[in-house]
N, C-alpha and C positions, 0 to 999 in steps of 0.2 A: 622460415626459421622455426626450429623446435616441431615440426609440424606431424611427427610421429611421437611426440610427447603426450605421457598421461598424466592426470596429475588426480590426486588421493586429496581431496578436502574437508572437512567434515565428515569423513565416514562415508563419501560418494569420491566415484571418480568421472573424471570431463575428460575427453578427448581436445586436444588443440585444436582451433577453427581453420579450419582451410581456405574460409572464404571470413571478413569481417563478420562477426554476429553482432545483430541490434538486438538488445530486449527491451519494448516498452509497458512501463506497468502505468494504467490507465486509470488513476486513481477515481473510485467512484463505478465502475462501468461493468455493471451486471450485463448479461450477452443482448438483451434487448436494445439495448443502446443502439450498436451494431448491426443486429437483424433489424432494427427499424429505419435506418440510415441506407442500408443496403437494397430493402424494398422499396424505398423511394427516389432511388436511385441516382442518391449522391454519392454513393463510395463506391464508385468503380472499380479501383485496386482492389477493396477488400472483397468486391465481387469476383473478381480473377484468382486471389491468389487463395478465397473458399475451393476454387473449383480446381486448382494446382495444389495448392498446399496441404494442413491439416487442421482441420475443425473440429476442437474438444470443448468440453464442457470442464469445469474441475473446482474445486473447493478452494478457499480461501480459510486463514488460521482464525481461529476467536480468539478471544477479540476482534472484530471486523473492523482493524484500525489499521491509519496510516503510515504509522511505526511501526508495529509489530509484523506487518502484510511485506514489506518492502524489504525489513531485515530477514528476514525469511526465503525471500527471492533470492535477494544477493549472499545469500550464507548456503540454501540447498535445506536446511532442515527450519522444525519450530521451534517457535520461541523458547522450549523449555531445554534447546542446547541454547540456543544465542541468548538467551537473559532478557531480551526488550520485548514486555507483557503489556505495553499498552503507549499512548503518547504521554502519560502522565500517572503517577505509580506515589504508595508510600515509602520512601526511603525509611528501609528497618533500621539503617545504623544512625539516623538522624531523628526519625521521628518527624521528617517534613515534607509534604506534598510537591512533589518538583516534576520538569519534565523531562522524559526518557530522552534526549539526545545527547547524551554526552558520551564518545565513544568508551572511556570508561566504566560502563557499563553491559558494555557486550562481553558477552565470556569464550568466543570462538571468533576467529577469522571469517573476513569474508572470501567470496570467490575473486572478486577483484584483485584483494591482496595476494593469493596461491600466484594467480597468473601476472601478475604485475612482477612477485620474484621471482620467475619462472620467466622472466625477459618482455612478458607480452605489455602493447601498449593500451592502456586502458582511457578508457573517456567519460565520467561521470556528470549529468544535465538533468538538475530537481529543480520544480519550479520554488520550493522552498525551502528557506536557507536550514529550517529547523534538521530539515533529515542530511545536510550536504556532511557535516562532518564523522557522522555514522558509515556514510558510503564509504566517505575516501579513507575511513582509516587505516592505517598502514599502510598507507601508499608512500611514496618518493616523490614529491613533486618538482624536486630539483634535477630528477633523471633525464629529464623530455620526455617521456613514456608515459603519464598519470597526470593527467586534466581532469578535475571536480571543482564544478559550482553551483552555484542557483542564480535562476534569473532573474531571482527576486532582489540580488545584489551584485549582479555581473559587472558593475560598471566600479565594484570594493577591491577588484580580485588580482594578486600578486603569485608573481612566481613561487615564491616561499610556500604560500600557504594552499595556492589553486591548479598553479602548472601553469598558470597561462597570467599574461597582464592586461589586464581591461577587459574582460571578456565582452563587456560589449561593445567596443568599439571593431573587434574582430563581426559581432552579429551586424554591428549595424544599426540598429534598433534603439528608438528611449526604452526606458527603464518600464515595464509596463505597471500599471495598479495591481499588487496584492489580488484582489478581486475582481477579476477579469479572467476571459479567454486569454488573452493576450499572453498571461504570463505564462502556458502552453503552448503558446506561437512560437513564443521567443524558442522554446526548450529544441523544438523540431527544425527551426530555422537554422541555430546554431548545432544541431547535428549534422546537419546537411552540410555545415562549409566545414565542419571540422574533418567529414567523411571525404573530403576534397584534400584538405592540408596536412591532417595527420593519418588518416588512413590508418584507424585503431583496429586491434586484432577481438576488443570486447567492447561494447559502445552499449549504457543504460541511459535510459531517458522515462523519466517520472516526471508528471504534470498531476496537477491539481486539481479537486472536485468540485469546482464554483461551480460549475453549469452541472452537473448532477445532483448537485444540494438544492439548485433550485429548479431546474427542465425536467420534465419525464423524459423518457424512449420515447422517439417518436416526435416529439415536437420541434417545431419550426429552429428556436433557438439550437436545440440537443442537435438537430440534422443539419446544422451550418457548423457545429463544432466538431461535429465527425469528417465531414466534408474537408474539411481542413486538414485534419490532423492525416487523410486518407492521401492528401496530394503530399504530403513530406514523405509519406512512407512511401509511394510510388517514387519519389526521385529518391530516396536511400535503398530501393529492391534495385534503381534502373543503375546505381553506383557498385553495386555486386555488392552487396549487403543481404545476409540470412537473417528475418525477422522475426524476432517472438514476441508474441501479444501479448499479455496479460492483464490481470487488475489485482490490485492490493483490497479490492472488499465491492459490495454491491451498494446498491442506495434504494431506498424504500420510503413510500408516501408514512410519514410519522404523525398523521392531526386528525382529529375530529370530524364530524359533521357539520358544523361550524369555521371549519378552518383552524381552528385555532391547534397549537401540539398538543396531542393525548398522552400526557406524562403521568406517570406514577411516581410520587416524588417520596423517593426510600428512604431517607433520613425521619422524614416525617412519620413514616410507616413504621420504622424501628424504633423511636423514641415514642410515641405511642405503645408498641407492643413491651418494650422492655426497659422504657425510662429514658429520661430527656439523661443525652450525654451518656450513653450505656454503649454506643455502636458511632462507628464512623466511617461513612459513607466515600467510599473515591469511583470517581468517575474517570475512565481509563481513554475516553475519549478527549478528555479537554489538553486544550492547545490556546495560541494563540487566534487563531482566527476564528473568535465567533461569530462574526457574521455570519457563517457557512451554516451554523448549527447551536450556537445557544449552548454550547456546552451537553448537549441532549445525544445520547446516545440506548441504543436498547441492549446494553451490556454495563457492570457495577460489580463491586466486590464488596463489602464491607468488612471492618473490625471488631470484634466484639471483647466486653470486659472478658479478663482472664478466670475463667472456671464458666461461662456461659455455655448455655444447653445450644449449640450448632446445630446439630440435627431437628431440634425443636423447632428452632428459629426455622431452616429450610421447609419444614414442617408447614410451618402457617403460611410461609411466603410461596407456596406452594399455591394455595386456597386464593389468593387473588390473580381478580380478574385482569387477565392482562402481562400476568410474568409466566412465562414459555416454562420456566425450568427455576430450580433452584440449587445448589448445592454446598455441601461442605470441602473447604479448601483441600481434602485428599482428592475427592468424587471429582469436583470439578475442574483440577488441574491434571489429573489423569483424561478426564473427558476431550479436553480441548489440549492438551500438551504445552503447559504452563510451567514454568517455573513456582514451586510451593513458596517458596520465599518472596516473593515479591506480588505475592495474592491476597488478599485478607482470609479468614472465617470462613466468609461462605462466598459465592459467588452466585450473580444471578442473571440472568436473559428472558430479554421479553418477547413477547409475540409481534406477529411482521410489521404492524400501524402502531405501535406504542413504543415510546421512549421511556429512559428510565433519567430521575431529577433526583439533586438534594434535596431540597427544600425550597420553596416560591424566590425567597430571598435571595439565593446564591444565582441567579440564573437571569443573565441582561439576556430579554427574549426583543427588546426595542428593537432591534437593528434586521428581525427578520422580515423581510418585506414580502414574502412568499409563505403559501405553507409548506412546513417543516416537511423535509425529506434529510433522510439520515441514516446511520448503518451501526453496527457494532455486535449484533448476537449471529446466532445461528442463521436466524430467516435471513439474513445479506450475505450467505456466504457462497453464492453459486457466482463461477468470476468465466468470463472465455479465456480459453487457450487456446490461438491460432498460430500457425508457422507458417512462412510463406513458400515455403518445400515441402515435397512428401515427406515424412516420418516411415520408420522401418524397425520391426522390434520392439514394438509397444503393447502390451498382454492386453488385448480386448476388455479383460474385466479387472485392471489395474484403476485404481483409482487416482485419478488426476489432480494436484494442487498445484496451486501458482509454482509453489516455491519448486516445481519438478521443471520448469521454461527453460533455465540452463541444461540439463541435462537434456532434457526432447532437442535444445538448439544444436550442441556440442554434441552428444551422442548417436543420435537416433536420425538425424536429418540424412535424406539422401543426396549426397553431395555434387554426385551426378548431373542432379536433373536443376537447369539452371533455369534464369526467367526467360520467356520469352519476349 
């Protein structure tokens, strides 16, 4: 069906799949992950289909977040067409700190939705619920063509609102903990029987970064979670299934000598430099689940009063130790391809082991039982891009971002060469 069809989205065009495409975005998973999983040779698949397929390296958007990484994927460009700048943002027309999921806030279509009215079946699988209604919006879920949920509620989900009833009782599976592997089992489980039952023409599956918030590359834990994730992708390569690897952001050791997180806490740093209550600090990384991170991220923007010296301000924040970059809301939304409206003043990024804080106060660090690993500026933004087919037509000295995974999947893939 349609399968000489092009379709124009965003300012990009997708060829039709010929064969189901998978894209998984790998939340958390700089390429080491991977290379370290691979030389210890638990992920077989992903040994084979390095030496069949295509292995790139590529950028991830800044913010090095979980919202903004993912909308990005599933739209084809950055945040500063799609509107979603962060997991959590000031709302200009309200004046209130809330979080970016609310698909009323996306200012473009996704690719799901082109291809979804363009007849194709789509299949959307997040480990959390936070990002499920961004994915699916503008889908049909009353069509049979458009499944979206998470498996962080699969056991909530209605035809009305999911495409599907009980999604877990189709998996199988209890409901797993928030903070676990598991709720990434679930995600790749249920790919694999829906790649059975519905036999989608596009199929995303997004999992969670508990084990890279707290494992390195390389460790015992990190190489059982790859391991895993490497036997579902082998049975969705051996179901005729083209896959595309990705990640929505990297992860980097965030502490001390001591263990403890090395934070600059920029509230404190600005009411100092320009008076208690002069700037207001947002942190574009918080969400609900702090356990994973304390709210600590090495990415921030702030507000400043009206008529304040910006450039000034970038100026001194400049001069400490520990902030990568600083900038004025022109400079640094042009830099990283932001939306200016949903930025403060100035924007700031830290260097690769530092986090940036509000204030001591605002920040439950109890609940972290490891030290701090976390993501958000520039130094987390090297993500893998693998396909499990050759690629054809790709400029050598093109630069790779996650959000190009549809396009290398749909376009560029040689359609030919099938798995062994």
């Amino acid at each position: 069906m349609n399968n000489t069809k092009v379709l124009n989205i965003n300012g990009r065009t997708y060829a039709w799949p010929k064969q189901p495409v998978v894209v998984v975005c790998i939340d958390g998973s700089q390429p080491e992950y991977i290379e370290e999983a691979v030389a210890s040779g638990q992920m077989p698949f992903m040994k084979e289909i390095l030496s069949r397929g295509a292995d790139l390296r590529g950028d991830c958007v800044v913010p090095s977040f979980t919202n903004p990484n993912n909308l990005s994927i599933v739209t084809g460009v950055p945040p500063k067409v799609h509107g979603i700048s962060g997991n959590f943002f000031l709302d200009p027309e309200t004046g209130e700190e809330v979080m970016m999921n609310d698909p009323k806030l996306l200012r473009t279509g996704t690719i799901f939705q082109a291809f979804h009215d363009a007849g194709a079946k789509i299949a959307i699988i997040t480990a959390k619920d936070k990002l499920r209604r961004l994915l699916g919006h503008g889908l049909d879920f009353t069509s049979g063509r458009a499944i979206c949920f998470s498996s962080e509620k699969a056991d909530e989900t209605t035809m009305a609102e999911h495409g599907i009833e009980n999604a877990q009782a189709m998996v199988g599976r209890d409901i797993p903990d928030v903070y676990s592997a598991e709720l990434s089992e679930f995600i790749f489980d249920a790919g694999v029987k829906l790649m059975d039952s519905m036999r989608p023409d596009i199929m995303y599956l997004s999992t969670t970064d508990y084990i890279q918030h707290k494992h390195a590359p390389g460790t015992p834990v990190a190489n059982k979670f790859y391991a895993m994730m490497d036997s579902y992708w082998s049975q969705l390569d051996a179901q005729g299934a083209v896959l595309g690897l990705t990640a929505d952001h990297g992860m980097n050791a965030k502490f001390n000598d001591a263990g403890e997180p090395d934070v600059i806490y920029l509230q404190n740093v600005l009411d100092d430099k320009l008076g208690t209550g002069t700037a207001r600090v947002i942190l574009p990384i918080t969400d609900p689940y702090v356990v994973h991170h304390g709210a600590l991220g090495s990415f921030a923007t702030a507000y400043l009063e009206d008529g304040s010296d910006a450039p000034s301000v970038v100026r001194q924040l400049e001069a400490i130790d520990g902030i990568e970059a600083a900038y004025t809301n022109e400079e640094g939304c042009a830099r990283y391809e932001l939306p200016n409206d949903r930025m403060g003043d100035i924007i700031v990024v830290s260097t690769t082991n530092k986090v940036i804080g509000t204030s001591p106060d605002r920040h439950d660090l109890s609940q972290l039982k490891e030290p701090l690993r976390s993501h958000g500026g520039a130094c987390d933004q090297q993500i893998p891009v693998v396909l499990s087919r050759p690629i054809k037509g790709v400029a050598a000295d093109r630069r790779i971002r996650n959000f190009d995974v549809f396009d290398l999947a749909l376009n560029h893939i040689e359609w030919g060469v099938t798995q062994e």
